[in-house]
N, C-alpha and C positions, 0 to 999 in steps of 0.2 A: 504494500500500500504506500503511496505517493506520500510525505510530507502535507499536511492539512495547514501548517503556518509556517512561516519564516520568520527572521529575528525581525523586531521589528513591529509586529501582527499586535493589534489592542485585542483582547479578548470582553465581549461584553462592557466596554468603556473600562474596566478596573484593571484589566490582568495586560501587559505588556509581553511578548514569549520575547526571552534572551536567546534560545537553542533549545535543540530539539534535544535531548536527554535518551530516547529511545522505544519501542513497538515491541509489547505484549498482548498476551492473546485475544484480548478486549478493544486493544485501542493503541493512541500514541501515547509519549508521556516527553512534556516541554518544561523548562524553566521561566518562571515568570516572575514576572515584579510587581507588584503592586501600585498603582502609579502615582497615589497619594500617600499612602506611610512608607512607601520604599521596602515591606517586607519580600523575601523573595519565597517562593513557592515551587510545590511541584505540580502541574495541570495536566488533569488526564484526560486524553476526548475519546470522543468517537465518531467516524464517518456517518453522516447521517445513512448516508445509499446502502451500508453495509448492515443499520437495522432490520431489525425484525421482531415483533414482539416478545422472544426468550429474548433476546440480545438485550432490550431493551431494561424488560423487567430485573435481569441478571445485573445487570448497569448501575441499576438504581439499587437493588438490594445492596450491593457491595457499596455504596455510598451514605445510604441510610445504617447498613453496620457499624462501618468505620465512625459516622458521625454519632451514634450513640453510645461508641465504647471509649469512653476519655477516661485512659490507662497512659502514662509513661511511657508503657512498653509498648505501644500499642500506634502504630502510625495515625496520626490525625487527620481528620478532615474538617474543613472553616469553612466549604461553599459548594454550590452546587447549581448548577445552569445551562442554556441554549446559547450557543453563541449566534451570530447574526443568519447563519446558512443553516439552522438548525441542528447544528452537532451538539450532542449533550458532552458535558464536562461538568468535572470537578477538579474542586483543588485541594492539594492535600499538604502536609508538610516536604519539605524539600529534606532527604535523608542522603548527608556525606560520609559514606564509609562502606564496607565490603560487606557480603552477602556472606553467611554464616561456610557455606559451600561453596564458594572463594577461599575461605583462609585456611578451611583442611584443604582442598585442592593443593593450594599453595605453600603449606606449610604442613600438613602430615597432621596426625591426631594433636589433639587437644590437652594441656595436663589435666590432670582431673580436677585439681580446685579449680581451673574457668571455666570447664567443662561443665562442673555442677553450677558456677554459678550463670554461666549462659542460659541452664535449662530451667534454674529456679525462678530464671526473671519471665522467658515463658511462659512459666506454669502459671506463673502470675499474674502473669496477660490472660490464658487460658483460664483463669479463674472466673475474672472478669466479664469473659464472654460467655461463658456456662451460667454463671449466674443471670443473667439477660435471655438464657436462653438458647444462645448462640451455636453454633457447634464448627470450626473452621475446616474441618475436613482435608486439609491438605498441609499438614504440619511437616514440613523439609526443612533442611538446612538453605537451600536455595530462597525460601520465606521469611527467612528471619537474618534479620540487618545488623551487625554491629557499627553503629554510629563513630566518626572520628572525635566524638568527645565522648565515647568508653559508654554508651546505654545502645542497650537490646532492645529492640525493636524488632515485632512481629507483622508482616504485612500479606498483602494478597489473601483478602476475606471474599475474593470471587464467586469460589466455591462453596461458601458458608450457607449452613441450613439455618437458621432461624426458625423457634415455634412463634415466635413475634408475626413473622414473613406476612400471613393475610390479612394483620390487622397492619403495617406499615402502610402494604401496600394497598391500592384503590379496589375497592372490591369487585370492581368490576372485571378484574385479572386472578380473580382466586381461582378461577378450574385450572388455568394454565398454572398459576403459580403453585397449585398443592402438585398438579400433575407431575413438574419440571423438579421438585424440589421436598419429595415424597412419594413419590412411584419406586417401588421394592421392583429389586434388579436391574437398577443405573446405577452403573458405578461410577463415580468421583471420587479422584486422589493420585496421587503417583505410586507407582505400582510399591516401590521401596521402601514404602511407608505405610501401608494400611492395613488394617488391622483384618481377620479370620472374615469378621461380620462385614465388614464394608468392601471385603473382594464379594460378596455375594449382596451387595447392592443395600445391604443394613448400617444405618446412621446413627449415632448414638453418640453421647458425650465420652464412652470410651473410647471412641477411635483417637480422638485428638491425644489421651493417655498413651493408648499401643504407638502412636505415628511418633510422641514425644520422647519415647523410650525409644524407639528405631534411632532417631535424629540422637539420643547421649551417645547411642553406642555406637554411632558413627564417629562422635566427637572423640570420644576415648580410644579410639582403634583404627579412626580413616577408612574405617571398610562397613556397609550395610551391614542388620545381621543375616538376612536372605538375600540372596541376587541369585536366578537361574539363568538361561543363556536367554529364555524368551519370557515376556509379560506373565505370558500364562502359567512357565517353570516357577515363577518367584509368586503367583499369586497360592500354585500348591505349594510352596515352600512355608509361605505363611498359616497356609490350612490346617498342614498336618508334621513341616518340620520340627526337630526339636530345638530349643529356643538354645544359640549359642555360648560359652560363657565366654568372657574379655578373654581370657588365656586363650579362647580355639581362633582367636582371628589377631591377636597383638601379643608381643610380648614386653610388655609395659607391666610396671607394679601397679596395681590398683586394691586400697581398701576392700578387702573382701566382704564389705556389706554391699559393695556396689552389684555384685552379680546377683545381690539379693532383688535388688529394687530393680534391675533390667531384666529381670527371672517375671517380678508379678508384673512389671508393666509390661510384657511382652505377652503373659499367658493366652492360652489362644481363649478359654474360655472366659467372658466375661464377668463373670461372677467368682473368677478367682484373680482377677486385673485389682488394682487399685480402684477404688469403688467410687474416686472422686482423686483430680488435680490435685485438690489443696492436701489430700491424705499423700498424694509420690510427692508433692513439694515438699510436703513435711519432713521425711525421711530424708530427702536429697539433703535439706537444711541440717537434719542430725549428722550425716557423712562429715560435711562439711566441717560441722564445730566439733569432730572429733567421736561422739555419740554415738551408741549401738542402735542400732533399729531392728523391727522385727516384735516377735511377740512379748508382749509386755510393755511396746514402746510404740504402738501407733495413734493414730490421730485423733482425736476424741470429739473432732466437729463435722463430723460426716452426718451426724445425726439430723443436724439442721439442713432442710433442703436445697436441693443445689439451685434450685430457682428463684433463692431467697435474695430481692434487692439488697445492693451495696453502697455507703456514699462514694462518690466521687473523690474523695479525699485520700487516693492509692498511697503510697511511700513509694518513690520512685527505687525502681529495683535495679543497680548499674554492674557492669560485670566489667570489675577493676581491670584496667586496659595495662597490660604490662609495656614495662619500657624499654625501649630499643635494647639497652645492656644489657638488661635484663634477659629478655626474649632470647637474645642469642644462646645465651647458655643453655636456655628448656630445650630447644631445640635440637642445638648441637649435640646436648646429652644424649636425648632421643636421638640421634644422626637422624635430625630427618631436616636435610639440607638444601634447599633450594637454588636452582639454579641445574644441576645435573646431579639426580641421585641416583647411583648404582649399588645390587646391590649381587653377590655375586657367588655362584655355588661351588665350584663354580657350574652351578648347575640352574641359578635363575637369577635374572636382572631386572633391576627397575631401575629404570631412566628418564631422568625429567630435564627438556629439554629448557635451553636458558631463554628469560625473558627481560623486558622493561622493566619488572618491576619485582624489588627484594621486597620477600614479606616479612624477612629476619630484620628487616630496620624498618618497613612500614607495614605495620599489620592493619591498617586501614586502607592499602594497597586497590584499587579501580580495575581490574584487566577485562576487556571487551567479552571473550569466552575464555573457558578452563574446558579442559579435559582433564579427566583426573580416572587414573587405573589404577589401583593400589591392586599388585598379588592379582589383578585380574577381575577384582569384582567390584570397586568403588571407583565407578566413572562417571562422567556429569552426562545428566540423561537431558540438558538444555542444548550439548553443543550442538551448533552449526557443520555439522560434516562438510568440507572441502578436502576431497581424499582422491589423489591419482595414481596408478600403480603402473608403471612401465616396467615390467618383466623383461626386457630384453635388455636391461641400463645393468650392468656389474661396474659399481663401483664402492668404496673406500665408502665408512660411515660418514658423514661431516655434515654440519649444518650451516645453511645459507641464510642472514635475512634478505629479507624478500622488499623490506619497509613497512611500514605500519604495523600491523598485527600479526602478518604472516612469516612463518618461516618455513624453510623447506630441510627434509632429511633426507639423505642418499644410505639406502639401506647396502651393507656388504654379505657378501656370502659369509655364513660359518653361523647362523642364527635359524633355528627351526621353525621358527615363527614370531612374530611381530603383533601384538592387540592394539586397536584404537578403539577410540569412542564413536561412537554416531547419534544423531538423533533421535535415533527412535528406543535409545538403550539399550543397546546392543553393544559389542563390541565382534570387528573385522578380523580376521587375518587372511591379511594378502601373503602374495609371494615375500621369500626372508629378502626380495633385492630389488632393487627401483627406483622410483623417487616417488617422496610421498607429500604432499603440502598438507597441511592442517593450520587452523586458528591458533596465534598465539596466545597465553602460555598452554601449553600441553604436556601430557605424561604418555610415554611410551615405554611397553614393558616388552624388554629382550627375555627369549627364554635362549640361551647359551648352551653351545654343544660342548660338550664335557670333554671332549679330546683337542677344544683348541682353546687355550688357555691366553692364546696370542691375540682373541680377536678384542683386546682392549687397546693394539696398536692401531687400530681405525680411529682411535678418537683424538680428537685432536688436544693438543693442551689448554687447558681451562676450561675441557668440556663437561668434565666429572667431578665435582665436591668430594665427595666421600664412598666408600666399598667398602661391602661386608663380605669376609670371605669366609662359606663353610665350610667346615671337613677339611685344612690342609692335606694336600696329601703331596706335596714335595716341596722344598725349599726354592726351587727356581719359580714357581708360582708367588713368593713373595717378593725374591728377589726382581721380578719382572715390574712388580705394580708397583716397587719401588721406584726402584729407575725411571720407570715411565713418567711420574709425578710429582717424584720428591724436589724438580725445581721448581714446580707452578705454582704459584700463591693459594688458586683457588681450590686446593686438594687439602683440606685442613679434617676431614674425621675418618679413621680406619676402624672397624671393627673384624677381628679375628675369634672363628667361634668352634673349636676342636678343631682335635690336632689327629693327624692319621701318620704322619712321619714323628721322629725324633724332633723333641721340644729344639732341638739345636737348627732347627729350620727359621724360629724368632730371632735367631741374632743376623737375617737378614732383612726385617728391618733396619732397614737406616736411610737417613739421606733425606727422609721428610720435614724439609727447612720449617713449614709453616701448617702441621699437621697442631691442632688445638684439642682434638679429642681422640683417646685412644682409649678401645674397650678390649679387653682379654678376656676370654669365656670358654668354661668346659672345658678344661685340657687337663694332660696328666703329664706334667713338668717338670726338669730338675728346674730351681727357683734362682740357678747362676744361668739361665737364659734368657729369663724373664728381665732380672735385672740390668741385662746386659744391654738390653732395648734402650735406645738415645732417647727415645720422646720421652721416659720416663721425667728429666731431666727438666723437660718442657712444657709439655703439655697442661692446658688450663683445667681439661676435665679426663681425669682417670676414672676407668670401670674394671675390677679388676675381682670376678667370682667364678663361682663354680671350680679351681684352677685347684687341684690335685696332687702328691707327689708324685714321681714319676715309677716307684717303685710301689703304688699302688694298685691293688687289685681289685675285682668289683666283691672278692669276701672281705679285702681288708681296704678301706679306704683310708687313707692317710691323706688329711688337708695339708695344704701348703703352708710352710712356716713365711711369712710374709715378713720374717726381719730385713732380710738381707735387701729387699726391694726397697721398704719404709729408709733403709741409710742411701738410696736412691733419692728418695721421695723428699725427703727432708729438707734437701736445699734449693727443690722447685719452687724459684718464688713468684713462678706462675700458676700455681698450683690451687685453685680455687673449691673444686670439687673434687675427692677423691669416695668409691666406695671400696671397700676391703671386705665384703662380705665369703663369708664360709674360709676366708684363709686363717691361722692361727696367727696373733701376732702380741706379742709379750709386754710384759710392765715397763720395758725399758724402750720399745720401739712403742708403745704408746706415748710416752713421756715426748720422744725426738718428732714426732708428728706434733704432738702440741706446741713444739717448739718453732714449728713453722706456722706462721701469721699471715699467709697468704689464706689457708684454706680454712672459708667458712661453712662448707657442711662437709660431714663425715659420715660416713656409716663402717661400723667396725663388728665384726662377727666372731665368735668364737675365741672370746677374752672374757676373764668372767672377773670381774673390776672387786678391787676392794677399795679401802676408805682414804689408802695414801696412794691409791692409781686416780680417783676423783680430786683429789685435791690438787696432786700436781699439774691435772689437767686443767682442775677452773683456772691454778694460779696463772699457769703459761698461755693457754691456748684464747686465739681469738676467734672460734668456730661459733657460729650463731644458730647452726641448724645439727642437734645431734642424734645420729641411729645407733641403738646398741640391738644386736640379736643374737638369740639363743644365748639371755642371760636372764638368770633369774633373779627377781623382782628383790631389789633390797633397797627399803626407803632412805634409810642412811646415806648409801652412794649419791641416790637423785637429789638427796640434799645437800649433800656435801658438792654433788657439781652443779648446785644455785649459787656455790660463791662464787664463780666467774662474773665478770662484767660482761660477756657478751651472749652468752651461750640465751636461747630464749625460747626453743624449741627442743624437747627430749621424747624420741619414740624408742621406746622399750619392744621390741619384734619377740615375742617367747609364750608359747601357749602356756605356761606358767603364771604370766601375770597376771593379776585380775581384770574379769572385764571391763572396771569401772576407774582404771587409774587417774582419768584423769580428775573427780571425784575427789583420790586422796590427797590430791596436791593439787586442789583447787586454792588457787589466791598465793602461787608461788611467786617469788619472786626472784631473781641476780639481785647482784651485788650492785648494780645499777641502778635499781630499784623500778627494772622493767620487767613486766609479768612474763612467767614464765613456765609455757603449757607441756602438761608431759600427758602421754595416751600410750598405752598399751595394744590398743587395738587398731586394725586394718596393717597396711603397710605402706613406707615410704617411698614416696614415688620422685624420682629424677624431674626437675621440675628449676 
């Protein structure tokens, strides 16, 4: 559809369009001014020629919604009108910032505290509307806005049911409107997202519950919990699949109450769901401050009916926008790196090609379209496919921009296949070789053939951030991806995850000048190989678990004595994050860790402290965030390490502890006399 205004255009004498902003399924959507108070806005029309009485009615519902749901979270609407040609419009608030489904695209899962708090501010929104009545039916992450001044915003009530709807609207439209908008077996919603009942055309306030549980457990893991290849695979996935926990699609720590609350708000039946928003907000909120949930600890206002009027007096709900320095480090921990991320079996890749815009420094970030593959099942079901495949082109991997949004990829032999996005949710696989254009920024996943270890000399320098390599199984496999990247600035996170050769394959690591995160995982090592790795030395965020001796067997395991790394670790004074979890590491390499004042969180495993390993730690150490695990719970130590002046967070990881620690050491404080929270329970997550 043509452009309806140009810059320039008065709309009904008040509204001025500055630009055209852009065309959803309904209509256009322009920027406008106001042409007496100077506010600016967003205007949405519609072609007159292109009505028809649904169009119409649908038009005005989602207008009449929006303007009676005055929520924070909640996109606003101030007006509503014909303009001189008869196009209806409205105007709504003008929102600057990225689409929820932008910034996992662009940045890989979510930590879990904005993660919870993203969905709490939803639920809130969604409370809002169920109380009214309302029902949104299409709860995505592509729906919901985070704003460049850090609030959630829920928008596109298109599709919203309304028990209000016949009395809004003129009753002269009630057959069509009950018809359109209450006739059992029309489905509405994106397949991704909906709930048992609403794939078989059933509306209810729990769907917007099941779609809002989909949308966390995307946020926590970047991947749906169902996606089949076709609509209708993922509509039986939701009928009758078993409901995933975060472990089978991420390997990210997460609060193990969390699988609790994505377990009911997923259930298929609804009578075993969260029986109301404000009851999964609740528990989300208990996650968050720490709190058990679960029986004995749920909501006790479900009783009052969900129809019951609310004042307009919400508490604006914001979901603390972290800060550029910040961000870097959540992310990087996660290696979930933008710009090119590989990641490497070497037997499966993901690859994300580079764009205009870093989301690691602006997570309020604008990109035209995303594709987004994660592992092959979290792709954006909005893109625009622009997809060409010339099977007779063998050439070299490499990426060309094109200008504007587009980039082009030249696929090479040695790759069994290739996935992309399309429109209709799908994703392709063409031939592994050709050239292929798509919409900038995009994700493309290599699956890698296990006998060419070589085919990362296709990429050119600067084109990959970060690689995870499984299963070593020879030392010239690391020596290769050394050399290849250890001069490029933009190769800064490696992750190494078991070992199939001799630990003595690690000391070819080297040579990665400007590597920032290095993670070690699952191997059975002598610990003079480990240490012998240079980024030790360097590196701002250390992961260093599951790591075995090397004369361990699977009757006798023997963890890693972690001394001889920590007299490593000691004088990185770039050393911000380190975790040590399941190695052994002694009174005296606790102490030399404390000694180093660069690193403010720790997590330490398999040291079981007494009351002069807490002391020397509050007195030296400037760590603000502390993990102890598999220790059991002695109040003494926890107090004894509140005499620090920095320390302000303590997770205690030991099914020993009490469920309720933080309870016992409620109203702690440092030596600072900054509160200082200690929990027992879930787990701490990289963040």
């Amino acid at each position: 559809m043509s452009q309806l205004y140009t810059a320039g255009d008065t709309i009904d004498k008040d509204y001025i369009i500055e630009s055209f902003l852009g065309e959803g399924g309904m209509g256009q959507v322009y920027r406008a001014k106001h042409r007496f108070i100077g506010q600016v806005y967003a205007l949405k029309v519609i072609k007159a020629s292109l009505i028809n009485e649904e169009t119409w009615l649908r038009f005005q519902r989602e207008a009449r919604i929006l303007a009676a749901l005055n929520h924070p979270n909640i996109v606003q609407v101030f007006n509503m009108g014909l303009d001189k040609n008869g196009n209806p419009y409205y105007v709504m608030e003008l929102l600057n910032g990225s689409s929820l489904d932008e910034v996992i695209a662009g940045s890989g899962p979510i930590v879990w505290q904005d993660s919870l708090k993203i969905t709490i501010a939803v639920a809130d929104a969604l409370a809002k509307a169920h109380r009214k009545g309302i029902v949104h039916r299409d709860i995505k992450p592509a729906n919901i806005v985070i704003s460049n001044d850090a609030v959630v915003k829920l928008v596109d009530f298109g599709l919203a049911k309304s028990v209000e709807a016949e009395r809004l609207l003129d009753s002269r439209n009630e057959k069509l409107v009950k018809q359109q908008m209450t006739e059992k077996g029309t489905v509405f919603g994106s397949p991704y997202y909906m709930s048992p009942e609403q794939c078989r055309g059933e509306v209810s306030q729990s769907c917007d519950i099941y779609a809002l549980g989909c949308t966390l457990f995307q946020c926590l893991t970047g991947r749906v919990p169902f996606a089949g290849e076709t609509a209708v695979q993922t509509f039986q996935m939701h009928l009758g699949a078993p409901i995933p926990k975060l472990s089978d699609k991420c390997k990210l720590a997460f609060p193990e109450e969390l699988d609790y609350c994505i377990g009911r708000s997923l259930a298929k039946n609804t009578r075993e769901r969260y029986p109301s928003i404000d009851s999964f907000k609740h528990d989300l909120e208990r996650i968050l401050d720490g709190k058990p949930v679960g029986r004995g600890y749920e909501y006790d206002g479900d009783a009052e009916s969900s129809l019951q009027e609310d004042d307009d007096d919400d508490e604006l709900v914001e979901y603390e926008q972290v800060s550029a320095g910040k961000k870097k480090g959540v992310l990087l921990w996660s290696f979930v790196i933008l710009a090119l991320l590989l990641t490497v079996g070497l037997e499966a890749l993901t690859l994300l090609a580079p764009t205009k815009k870093d989301y690691l420094n602006d997570f309020t970030a604008k990109s035209a379209s995303i594709a987004a593959i994660n592992d092959g099942y979290n792709y954006d079901r909005n893109l625009t496919e622009k997809q060409k495949v010339d099977s007779s082109q063998r050439e070299p991997v490499q990426t060309t921009d094109l200008g504007g949004s587009k980039i082009r990829i030249s696929l090479a032999p040695g790759f069994r296949q290739v996935e992309f996005g399309d429109s209709k949710g799908k994703h392709a696989m063409p031939d592994s070789s050709g050239i292929v254009e798509l919409d900038r920024p995009i994700s493309v996943r290599f699956d890698a053939c296990k006998t060419d270890p070589n085919f990362l000399k296709y990429f050119r320098d600067g084109d990959i951030d970060s690689i995870k390599v499984f299963n070593i199984k020879d030392k010239s496999q690391l020596a290769f991806i050394c050399q290849k990247f250890g001069a490029t600035s933009k190769f800064i996170a490696l992750t190494l995850s078991g070992l199939k050769t001799s630990s003595s394959a690690l000391r070819e690591v080297k040579g990665l000048e400007h590597l920032q995160g290095l993670a070690l995982e699952d191997m059975n090592v002598k610990v003079e190989d480990v240490a012998a790795v240079p980024n030790l030395k360097t590196a701002s965020n250390i992961c260093i678990k599951g790591l075995m001796d090397a004369k361990s067997t699977e009757a006798n395991p023997i963890p890693l004595n972690a001394d001889p790394i920590v007299e490593v670790l000691k004088d990185n004074s770039s050393l911000s994050r380190l975790d040590l979890d399941d190695c052994a590491v002694s009174s005296k390499a606790l102490q030399k860790l404390a000694g180093n004042k660069s690193i403010k969180r720790l997590s330490v495993g398999l040291h079981t402290w007494n009351i002069e390993d807490a002391k020397g730690f509050a007195k030296q150490s400037a760590v603000t965030e502390l993990r102890i695990s598999g220790f059991k719970l002695d109040d003494q130590v926890v107090r004894t390490l509140a005499s620090s002046k920095t320390i302000t967070t303590i997770k205690l990881i030991n099914p020993e502890s009490p469920d309720h620690v933080e309870d016992e050491f409620a109203g702690l404080k440092n030596a600072a006399g900054a509160s200082l929270r200690v929990t027992g329970r879930g787990s701490w997550h990289h963040s």
